[in-house]
C-alpha positions in Angstrom: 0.0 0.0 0.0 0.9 3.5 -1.1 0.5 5.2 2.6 3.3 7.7 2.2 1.4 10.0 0.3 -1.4 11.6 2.1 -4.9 10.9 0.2 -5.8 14.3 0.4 -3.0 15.1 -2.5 -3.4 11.8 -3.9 -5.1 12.7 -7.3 -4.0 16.2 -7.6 -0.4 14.0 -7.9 -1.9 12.6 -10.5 -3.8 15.0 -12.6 -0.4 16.9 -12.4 1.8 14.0 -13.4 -0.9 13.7 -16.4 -0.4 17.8 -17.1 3.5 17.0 -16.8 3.0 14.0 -19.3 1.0 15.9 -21.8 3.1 18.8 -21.8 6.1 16.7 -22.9 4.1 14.2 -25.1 3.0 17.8 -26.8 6.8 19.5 -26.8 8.1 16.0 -28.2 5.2 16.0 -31.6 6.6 19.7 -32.5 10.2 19.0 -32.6 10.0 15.2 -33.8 8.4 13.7 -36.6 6.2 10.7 -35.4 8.4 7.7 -37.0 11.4 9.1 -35.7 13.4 6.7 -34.1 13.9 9.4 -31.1 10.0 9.5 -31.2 9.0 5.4 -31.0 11.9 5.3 -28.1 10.3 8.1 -25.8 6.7 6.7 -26.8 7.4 3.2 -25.7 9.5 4.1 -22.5 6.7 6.5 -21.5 3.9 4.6 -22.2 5.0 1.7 -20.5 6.4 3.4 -17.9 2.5 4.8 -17.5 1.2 1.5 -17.7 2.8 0.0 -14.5 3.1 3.3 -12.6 -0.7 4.1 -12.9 -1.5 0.2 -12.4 0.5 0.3 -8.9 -0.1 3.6 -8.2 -4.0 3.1 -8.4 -4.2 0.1 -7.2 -2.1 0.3 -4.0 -4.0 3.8 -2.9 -4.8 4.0 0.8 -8.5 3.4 1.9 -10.2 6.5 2.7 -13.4 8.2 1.9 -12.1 10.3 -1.1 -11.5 7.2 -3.0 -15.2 7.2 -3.1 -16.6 3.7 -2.7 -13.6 2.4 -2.3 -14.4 2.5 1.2 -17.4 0.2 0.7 -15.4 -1.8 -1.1 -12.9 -2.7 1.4 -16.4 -3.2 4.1 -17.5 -5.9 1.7 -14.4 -8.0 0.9 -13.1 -8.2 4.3 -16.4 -9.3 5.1 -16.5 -12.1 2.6 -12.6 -13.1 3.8 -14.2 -13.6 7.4 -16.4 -16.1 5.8 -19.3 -13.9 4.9 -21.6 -15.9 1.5 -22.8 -14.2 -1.0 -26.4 -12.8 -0.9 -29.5 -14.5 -3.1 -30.1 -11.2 -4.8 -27.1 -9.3 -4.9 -26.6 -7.8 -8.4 -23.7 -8.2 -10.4 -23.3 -11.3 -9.2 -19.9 -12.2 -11.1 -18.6 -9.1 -9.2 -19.5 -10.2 -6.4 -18.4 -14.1 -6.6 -15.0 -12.3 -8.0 -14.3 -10.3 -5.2 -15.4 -13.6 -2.7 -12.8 -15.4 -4.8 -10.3 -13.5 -4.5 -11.0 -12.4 -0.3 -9.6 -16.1 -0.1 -6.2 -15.7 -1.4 -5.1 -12.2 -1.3 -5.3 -8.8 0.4 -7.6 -6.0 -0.3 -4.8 -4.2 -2.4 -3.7 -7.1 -4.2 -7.2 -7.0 -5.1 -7.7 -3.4 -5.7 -4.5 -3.5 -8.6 -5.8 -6.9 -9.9 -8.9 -4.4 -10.6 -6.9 -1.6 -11.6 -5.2 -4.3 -14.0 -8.8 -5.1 -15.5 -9.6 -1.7 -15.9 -6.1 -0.5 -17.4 -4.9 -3.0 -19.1 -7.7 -3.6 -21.8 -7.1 0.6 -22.7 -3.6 -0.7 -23.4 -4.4 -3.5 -25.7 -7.0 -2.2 -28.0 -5.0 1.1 -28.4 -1.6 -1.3 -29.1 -4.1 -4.3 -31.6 -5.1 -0.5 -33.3 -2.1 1.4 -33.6 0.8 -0.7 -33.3 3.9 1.1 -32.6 2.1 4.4 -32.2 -0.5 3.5 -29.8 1.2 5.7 -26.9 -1.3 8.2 -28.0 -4.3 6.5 -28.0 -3.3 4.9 -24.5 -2.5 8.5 -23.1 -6.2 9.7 -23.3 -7.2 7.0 -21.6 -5.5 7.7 -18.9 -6.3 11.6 -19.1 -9.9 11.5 -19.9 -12.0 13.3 -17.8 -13.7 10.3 -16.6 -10.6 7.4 -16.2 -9.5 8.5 -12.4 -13.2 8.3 -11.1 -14.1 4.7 -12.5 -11.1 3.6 -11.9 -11.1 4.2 -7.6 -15.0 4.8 -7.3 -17.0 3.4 -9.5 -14.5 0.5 -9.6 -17.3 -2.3 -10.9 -18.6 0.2 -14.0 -14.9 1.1 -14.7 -13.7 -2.6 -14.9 -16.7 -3.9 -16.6 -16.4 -1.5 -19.6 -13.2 -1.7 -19.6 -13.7 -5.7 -20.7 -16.2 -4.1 -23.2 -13.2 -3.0 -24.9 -11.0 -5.8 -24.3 -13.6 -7.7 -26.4 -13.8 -5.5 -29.1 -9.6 -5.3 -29.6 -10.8 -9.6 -30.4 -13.2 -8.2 -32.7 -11.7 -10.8 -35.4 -12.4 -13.5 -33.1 -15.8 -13.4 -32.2 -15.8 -16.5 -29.4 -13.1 -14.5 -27.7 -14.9 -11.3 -28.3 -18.4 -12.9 -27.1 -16.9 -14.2 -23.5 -15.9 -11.0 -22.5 -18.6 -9.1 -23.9 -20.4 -11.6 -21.1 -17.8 -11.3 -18.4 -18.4 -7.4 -18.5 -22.2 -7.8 -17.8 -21.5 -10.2 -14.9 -18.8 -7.3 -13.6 -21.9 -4.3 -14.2 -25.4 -4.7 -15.9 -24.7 -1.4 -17.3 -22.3 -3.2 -20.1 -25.4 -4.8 -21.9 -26.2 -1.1 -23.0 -22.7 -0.6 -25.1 -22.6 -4.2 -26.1 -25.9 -4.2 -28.0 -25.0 -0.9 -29.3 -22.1 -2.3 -30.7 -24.2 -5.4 -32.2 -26.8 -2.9 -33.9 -23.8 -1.1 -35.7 -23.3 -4.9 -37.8 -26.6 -4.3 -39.0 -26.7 -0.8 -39.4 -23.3 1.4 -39.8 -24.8 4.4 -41.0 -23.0 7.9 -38.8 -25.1 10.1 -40.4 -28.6 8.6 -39.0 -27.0 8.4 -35.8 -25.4 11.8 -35.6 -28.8 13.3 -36.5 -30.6 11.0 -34.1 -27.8 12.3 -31.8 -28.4 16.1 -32.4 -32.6 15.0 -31.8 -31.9 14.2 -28.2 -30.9 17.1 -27.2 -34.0 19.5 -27.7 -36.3 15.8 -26.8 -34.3 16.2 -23.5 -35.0 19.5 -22.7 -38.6 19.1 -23.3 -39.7 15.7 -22.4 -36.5 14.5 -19.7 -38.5 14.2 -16.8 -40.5 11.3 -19.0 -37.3 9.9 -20.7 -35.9 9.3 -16.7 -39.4 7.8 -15.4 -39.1 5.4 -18.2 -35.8 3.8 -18.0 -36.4 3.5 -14.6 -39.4 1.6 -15.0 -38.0 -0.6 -17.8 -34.3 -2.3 -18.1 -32.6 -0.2 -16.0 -35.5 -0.4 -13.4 -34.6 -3.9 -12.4 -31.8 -3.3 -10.6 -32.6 -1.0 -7.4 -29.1 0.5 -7.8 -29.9 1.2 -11.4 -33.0 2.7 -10.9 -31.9 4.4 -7.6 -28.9 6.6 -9.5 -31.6 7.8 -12.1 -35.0 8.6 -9.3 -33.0 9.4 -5.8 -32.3 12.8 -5.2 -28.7 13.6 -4.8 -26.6 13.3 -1.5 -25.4 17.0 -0.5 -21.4 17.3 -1.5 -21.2 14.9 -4.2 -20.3 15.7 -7.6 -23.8 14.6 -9.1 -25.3 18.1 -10.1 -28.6 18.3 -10.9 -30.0 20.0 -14.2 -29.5 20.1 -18.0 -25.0 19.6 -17.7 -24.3 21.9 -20.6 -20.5 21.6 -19.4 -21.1 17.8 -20.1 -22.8 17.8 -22.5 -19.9 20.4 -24.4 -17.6 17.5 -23.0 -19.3 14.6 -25.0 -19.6 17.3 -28.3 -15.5 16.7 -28.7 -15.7 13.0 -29.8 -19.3 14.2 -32.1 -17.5 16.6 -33.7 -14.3 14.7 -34.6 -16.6 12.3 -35.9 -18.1 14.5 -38.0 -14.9 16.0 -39.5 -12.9 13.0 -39.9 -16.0 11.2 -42.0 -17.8 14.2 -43.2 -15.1 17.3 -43.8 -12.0 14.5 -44.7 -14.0 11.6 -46.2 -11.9 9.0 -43.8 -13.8 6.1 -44.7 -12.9 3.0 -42.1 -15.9 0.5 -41.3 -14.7 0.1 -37.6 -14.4 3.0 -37.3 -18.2 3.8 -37.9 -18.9 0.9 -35.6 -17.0 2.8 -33.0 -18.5 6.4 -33.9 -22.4 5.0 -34.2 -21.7 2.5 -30.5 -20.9 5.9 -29.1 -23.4 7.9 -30.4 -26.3 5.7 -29.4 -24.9 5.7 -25.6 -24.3 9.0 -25.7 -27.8 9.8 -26.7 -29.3 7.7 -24.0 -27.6 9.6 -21.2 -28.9 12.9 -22.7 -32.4 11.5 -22.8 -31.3 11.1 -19.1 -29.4 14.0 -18.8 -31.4 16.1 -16.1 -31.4 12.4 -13.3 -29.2 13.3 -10.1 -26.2 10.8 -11.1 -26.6 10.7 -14.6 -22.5 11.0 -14.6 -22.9 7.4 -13.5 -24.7 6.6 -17.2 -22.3 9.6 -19.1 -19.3 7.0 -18.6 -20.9 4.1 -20.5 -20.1 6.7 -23.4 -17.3 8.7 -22.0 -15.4 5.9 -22.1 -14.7 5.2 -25.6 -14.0 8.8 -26.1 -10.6 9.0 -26.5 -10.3 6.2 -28.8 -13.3 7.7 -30.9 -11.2 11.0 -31.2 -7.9 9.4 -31.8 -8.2 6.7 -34.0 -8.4 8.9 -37.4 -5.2 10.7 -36.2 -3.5 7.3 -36.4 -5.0 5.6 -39.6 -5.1 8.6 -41.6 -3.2 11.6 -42.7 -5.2 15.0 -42.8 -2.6 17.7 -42.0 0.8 19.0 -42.9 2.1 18.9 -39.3 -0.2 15.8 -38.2 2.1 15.2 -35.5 2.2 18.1 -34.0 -1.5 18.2 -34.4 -1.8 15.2 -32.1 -0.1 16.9 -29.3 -2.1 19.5 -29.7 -5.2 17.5 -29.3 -4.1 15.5 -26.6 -3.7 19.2 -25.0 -7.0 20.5 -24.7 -8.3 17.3 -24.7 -6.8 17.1 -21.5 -7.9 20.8 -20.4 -11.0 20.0 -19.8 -9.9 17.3 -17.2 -7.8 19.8 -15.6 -10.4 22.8 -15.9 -12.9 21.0 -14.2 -11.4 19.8 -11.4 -9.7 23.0 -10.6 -12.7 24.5 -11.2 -14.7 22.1 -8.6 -12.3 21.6 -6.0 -11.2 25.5 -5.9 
């Protein structure tokens, strides 16, 4: 356990490391072209570097109450190492028979960075089956998205599950492969089953511009009809889980970062990934199939959390969106080449894509 570092500066550590990283990633794309030997050297030694250091330094965090639930967390699995069963109607219950699993042959925080190794390592692999050699970049918004530092200590069970979401799609070639974790992440978190069928409708239909105009239609249905959109998904799929249903009807706890209200700022936030998509496919004709599939999985989960928009906790249904962004944004970067100083370009982007991380929390912790 990390206890030398008090968890009161724990993530401002690592936003700053990420504001250090970025700053260097961006300084390194205007002074080296991207195959540069220079350049693949200081992208692998960095990003693996970040992959271990985030993996150890997430998972071996102390255990207190502004890791968010991890502090229920730890309740739970020292209760099932003293022999505690699993309840008849827990939900999630692969989570949950996980987690009694492994209370039998390790510590809490060998368990927390076996997590934090389900919840990183997948962002790895899909950006390094995509990118190959150049897949530093796609890995570093992971890791810097506004969303990756909350799922990945709070909302651990949401975080890993979608996570595994991706891991299947990097097997999208192998379908068996793809289709076991695809099930594993629904086990982890219900929530999964929204992205996965998303992702099955796009092999029947792979169409961006329907969805970007079905996208662009939630937003005024939402602002007159949200009230409606919330009562019904409470009442339907998401309504059979208490929890579920809970983060959409309950009325927010006082000090918690669930605002209530139409979240213009979040919504601006999900715009960045809609808008590349739009460019890339509309303004530069990059035409990629998988790409689509990524763009339209996106869209549709996106649209469902601004049906949802105005619920107390709806940042709990933003993420099943949010976290694809970065890999939504960057892939045309990486398989395409739209501007004279493309490298620099991509430091650029990963700059303000970034910003917005580090605007926001400055912004709600000053």
């Amino acid at each position: 356990m990390i206890d030398f570092i008090p968890a009161s500066i724990y993530y401002p550590i690592y936003i700053n490391f990420c504001f250090f990283l970025v700053v260097l990633s961006l300084f390194h794309t205007w002074v080296l072209k991207i195959e540069a030997p220079k350049n693949i050297s200081f992208i692998n030694a960095a990003g693996y570097f970040l992959l271990m250091a985030i993996i150890i330094y997430m998972g071996q965090r102390p255990i207190y109450a502004v890791f968010g639930d991890t502090v229920n967390y730890n309740f739970f699995y020292n209760k099932y190492a003293k022999g505690s069963g699993i309840g008849k109607n827990v939900g999630d219950y692969g989570w949950h028979v996980f987690m009694k699993f492994m209370s039998g042959v390790a510590s809490v925080h060998t368990f927390f960075t076996i997590v934090a190794i389900i919840y990183i390592y997948p962002m790895y692999r899909i950006s390094i089956q995509l990118f190959n050699k150049f897949w530093y970049y796609s890995f570093v918004l992971f890791i810097v998205s506004f969303s990756f530092w909350t799922y990945g200590v709070n909302g651990m069970r949401n975080g890993a599950a979608l996570s595994l979401f991706l891991w299947g799609v990097s097997y999208r070639h192998n379908k068996v492969v793809m289709g076991l974790l695809f099930f594993a992440a629904t086990l982890f978190h219900k929530t999964a089953l929204l992205p996965i069928f998303a992702y099955l409708v796009t092999y029947f239909y792979n169409h961006p511009k329907v969805f970007l105009k079905a996208w662009l239609l939630c937003i005024p249905v939402s602002l007159a009809t949200g009230s409606i959109w919330v009562s019904l998904f409470a009442s339907i799929g998401f309504g059979d889980d208490d929890r579920l249903a809970g983060y959409l009807t309950t009325q927010a706890e006082a000090g918690t970062f669930a605002s209530t209200g139409f979240r213009w700022d979040f919504l601006f936030h999900s715009a960045f990934a809609v808008f590349a998509a739009w460019y890339f496919i509309y303004k530069k004709n990059f035409n990629d199939s998988f790409y689509n599939q990524l763009v339209n999985t996106y869209l549709i989960c996106n649209g469902f959390w601004i049906l949802v928009i105005t619920a107390n906790y709806s940042n709990r249904f933003a993420y099943l969106s949010w976290f694809m962004m970065a890999i939504v944004i960057i892939y045309p970067f990486l398989k395409g080449h739209f501007f004279k100083n493309q490298h620099f370009m991509i430091g650029k982007v990963m700059f303000v894509y970034f910003f917005f991380t580090y605007f926001m929390y400055y912004l709600y912790s000053g």
